[in-house]
C-alpha positions in Angstrom: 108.5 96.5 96.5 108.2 93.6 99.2 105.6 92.1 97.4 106.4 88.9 95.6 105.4 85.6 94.9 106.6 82.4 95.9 108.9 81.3 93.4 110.9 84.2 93.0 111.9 83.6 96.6 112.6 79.7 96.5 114.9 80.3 93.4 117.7 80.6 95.8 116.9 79.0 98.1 116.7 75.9 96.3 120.2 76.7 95.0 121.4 76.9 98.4 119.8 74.2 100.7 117.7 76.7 102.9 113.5 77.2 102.9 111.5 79.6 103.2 109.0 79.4 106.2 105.3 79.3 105.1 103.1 80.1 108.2 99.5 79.6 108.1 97.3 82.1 109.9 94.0 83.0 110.9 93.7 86.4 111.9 95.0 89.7 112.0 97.3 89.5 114.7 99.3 86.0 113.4 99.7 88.0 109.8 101.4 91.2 111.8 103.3 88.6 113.8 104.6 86.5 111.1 105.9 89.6 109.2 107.3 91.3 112.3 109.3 87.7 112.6 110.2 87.8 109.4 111.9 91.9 109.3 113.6 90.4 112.4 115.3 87.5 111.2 115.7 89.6 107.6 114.3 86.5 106.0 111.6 86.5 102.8 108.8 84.9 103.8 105.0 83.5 102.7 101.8 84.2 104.5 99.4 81.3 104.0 95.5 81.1 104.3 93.6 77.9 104.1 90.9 78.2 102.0 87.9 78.7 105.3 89.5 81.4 106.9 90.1 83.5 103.4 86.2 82.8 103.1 85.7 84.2 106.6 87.7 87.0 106.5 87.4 87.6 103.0 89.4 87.3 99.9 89.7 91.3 99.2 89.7 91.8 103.3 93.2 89.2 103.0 94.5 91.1 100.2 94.0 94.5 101.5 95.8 93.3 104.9 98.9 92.2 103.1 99.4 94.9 100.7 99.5 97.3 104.0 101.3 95.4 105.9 104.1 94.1 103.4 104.5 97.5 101.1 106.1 98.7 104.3 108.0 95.6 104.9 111.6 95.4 104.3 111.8 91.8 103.3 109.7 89.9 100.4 106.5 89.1 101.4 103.6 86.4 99.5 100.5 85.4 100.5 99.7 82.3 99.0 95.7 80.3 99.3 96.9 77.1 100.4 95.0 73.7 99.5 92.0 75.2 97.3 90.6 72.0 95.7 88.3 74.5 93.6 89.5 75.9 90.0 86.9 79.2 90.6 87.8 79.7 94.1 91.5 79.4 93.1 90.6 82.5 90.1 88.8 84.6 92.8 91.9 84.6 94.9 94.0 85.3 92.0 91.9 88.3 90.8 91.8 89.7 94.0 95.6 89.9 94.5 96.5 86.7 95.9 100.5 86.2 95.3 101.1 82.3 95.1 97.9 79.8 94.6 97.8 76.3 95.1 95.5 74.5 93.5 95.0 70.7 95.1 93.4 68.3 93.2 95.5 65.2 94.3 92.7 63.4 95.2 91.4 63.5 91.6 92.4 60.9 88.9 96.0 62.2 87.8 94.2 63.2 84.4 92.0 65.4 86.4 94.6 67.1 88.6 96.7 67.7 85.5 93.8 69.0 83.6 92.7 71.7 86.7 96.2 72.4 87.8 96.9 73.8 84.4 93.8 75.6 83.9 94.8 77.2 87.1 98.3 78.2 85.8 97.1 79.2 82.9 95.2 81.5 84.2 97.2 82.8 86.6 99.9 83.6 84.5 97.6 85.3 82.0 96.7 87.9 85.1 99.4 88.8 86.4 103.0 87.8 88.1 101.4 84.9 90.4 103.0 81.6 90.6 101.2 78.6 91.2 101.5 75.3 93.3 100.7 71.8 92.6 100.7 68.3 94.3 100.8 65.0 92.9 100.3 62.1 95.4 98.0 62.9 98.7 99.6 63.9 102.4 97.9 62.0 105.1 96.9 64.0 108.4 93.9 67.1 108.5 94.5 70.5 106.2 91.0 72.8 106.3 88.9 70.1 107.8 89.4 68.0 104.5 90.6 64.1 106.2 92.9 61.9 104.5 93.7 58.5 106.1 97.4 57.7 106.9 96.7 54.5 104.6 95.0 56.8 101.7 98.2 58.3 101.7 99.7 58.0 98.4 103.1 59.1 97.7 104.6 61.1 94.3 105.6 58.4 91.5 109.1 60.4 90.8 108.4 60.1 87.1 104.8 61.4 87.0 106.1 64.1 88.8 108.5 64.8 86.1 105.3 64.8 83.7 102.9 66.6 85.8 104.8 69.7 86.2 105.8 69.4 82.3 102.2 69.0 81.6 100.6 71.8 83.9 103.2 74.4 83.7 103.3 74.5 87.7 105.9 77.0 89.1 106.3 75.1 92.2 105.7 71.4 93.1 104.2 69.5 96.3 105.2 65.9 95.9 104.0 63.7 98.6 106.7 62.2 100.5 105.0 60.7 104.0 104.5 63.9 105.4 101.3 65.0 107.3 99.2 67.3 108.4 98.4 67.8 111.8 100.9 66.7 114.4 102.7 63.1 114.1 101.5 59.8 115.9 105.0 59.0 116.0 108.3 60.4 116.9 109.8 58.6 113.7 107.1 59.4 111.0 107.8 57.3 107.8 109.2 60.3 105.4 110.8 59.2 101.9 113.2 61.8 101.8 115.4 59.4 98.8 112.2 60.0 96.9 112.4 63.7 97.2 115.9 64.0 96.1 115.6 61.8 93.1 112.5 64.2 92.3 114.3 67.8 92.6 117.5 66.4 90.8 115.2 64.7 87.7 113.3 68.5 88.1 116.3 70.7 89.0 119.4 69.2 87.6 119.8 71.3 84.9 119.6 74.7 87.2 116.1 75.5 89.4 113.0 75.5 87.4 110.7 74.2 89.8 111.4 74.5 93.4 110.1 71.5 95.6 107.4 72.0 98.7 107.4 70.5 101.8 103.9 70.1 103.7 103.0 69.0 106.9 106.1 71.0 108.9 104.6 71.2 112.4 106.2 68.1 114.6 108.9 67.2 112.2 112.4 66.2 114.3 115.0 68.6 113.7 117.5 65.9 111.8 114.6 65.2 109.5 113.9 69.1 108.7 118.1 69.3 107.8 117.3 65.9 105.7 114.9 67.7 103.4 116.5 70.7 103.0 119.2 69.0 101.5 116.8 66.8 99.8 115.5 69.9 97.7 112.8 70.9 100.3 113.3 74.6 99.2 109.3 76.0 101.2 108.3 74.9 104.6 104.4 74.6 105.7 103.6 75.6 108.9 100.3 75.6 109.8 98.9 73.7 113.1 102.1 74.9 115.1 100.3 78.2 114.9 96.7 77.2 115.6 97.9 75.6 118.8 100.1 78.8 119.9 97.4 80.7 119.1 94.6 78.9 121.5 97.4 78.1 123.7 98.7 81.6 124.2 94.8 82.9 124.7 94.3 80.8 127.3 97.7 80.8 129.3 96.9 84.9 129.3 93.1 84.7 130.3 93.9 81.9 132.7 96.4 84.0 134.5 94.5 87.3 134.2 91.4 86.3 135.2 90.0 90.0 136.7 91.5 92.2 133.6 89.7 92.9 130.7 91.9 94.4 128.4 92.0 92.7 124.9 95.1 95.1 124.0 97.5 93.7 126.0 96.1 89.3 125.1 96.3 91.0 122.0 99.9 91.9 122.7 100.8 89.0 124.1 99.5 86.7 121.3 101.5 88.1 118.7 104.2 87.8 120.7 104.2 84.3 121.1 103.0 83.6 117.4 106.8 85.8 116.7 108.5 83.6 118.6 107.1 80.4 117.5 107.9 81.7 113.8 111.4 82.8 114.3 111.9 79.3 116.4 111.2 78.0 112.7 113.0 80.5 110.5 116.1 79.5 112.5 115.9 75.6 111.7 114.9 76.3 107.8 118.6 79.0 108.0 116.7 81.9 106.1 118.0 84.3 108.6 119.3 87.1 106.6 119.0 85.7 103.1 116.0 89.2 102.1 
């Protein structure tokens, strides 16, 4: 069965200082092209929705699209609801056979966030074999049209992390490090990658219990992508690198085809480019071959 969730897959590679690529998409064609990416490069991967378009589409719609798509997958395949900031919304997904569920509430009081991430977990776990996410300090940038200032930006006290995932029971952890979402201002963003370390060994030391999350992939420099691997940075978000091949690749085909009007072959050549931008990714996170 290539249907998973997301710890089961970052067990190892938290062991071994790869990622596994976590790719935001939108439609139809970005979920058939991350999984065609990922039977190509034989690497497990995780399908992510944002919380809008799993309203748009649906959440049994999502569901019913990756249980098709991965049963006949030879690699491991989650889809996880990425940055829900509602407990209900975060159940709905769960009961309708969401794999991986992150609840944020890292802009809540650190009470709070404890208190929802663990009803969340709780819950979870009571349903079924679905691990859950959590994140303790806030990543600057745009994720699902909710804005956080770079200077709102508040990054994961290493010892409250240590507590919070005690406390909530949270299979994996998002600690906020100076990532962002969005694409960087700067070609040398601010990333505390000592911070991340000490976190995953004061987590991990003892063997991988909680594997660590990077957010906020899209426009990180190569040399900083190997630092957080090696830093513990054991599942890599993807998200507006897609949006942006997605509008991109639309237009570059309409642009230059401007007397056909056959959606097959944009479709075609969409996906294509989506493939490509994912395996461009799977290549610098070294899960090639590791399903």
């Amino acid at each position: 069965m290539s249907i998973v969730n997301a710890k089961e897959i970052m067990i190892d590679a938290a062991k071994n200082g790869w990622a596994v690529g976590a790719f935001n998409i939108t439609d139809l064609l970005q979920f058939e092209a991350v999984i065609d990416a990922a039977i190509e490069k034989r690497a497990p991967v995780i399908v992510q929705t944002s919380v809008k378009p799993s309203q748009f589409l649906g959440t049994q719609m999502m569901v019913n699209i990756y249980r098709t798509l991965a049963e006949s997958a030879p690699v491991p395949v989650c889809l996880h609801l990425d940055h829900c900031t509602t407990v209900d919304y975060c159940k709905k997904s769960a009961d309708a056979g969401y794999t991986n569920i992150m609840i944020d509430a890292s802009k809540q009081s650190y009470e709070e966030n404890i208190r929802q991430t663990k009803e969340v977990v709780d819950y979870c776990h009571s349903i079924g074999n679905i691990s859950v996410e959590g994140e303790l300090g806030t990543v600057g940038g745009v994720e699902d049209q909710v804005i956080v200032a770079e200077d709102e930006a508040q990054l994961a006290n290493p010892q409250q992390s240590v507590e919070f995932v005690e406390r909530t029971g949270v299979d994996i952890f998002a600690p906020a490090i100076g990532t962002a979402h969005g694409v960087y201002k700067t070609k040398n963003p601010k990333i505390d990658f000592e911070r991340m370390a000490i976190i995953h060994k004061m987590l991990n030391s003892n063997g991988i219990k909680t594997p660590l999350v990077v957010h906020g992939g899209t426009g990180l420099p190569d040399d900083y992508i190997v630092k957080l691997l090696a830093a513990g940075g054991a599942k890599f978000n993807v998200s507006t690198e897609l949006k942006r091949v997605l509008i991109d690749a639309k237009f570059e085909y309409i642009s230059s085809h401007r007397d056909e009007y056959d959606p097959g072959k944009l479709d075609v050549f969409v996906r294509d480019a989506t493939r490509k931008a994912v395996i461009h990714w799977m290549d610098k996170l070294g899960c090639e071959g590791k399903a």
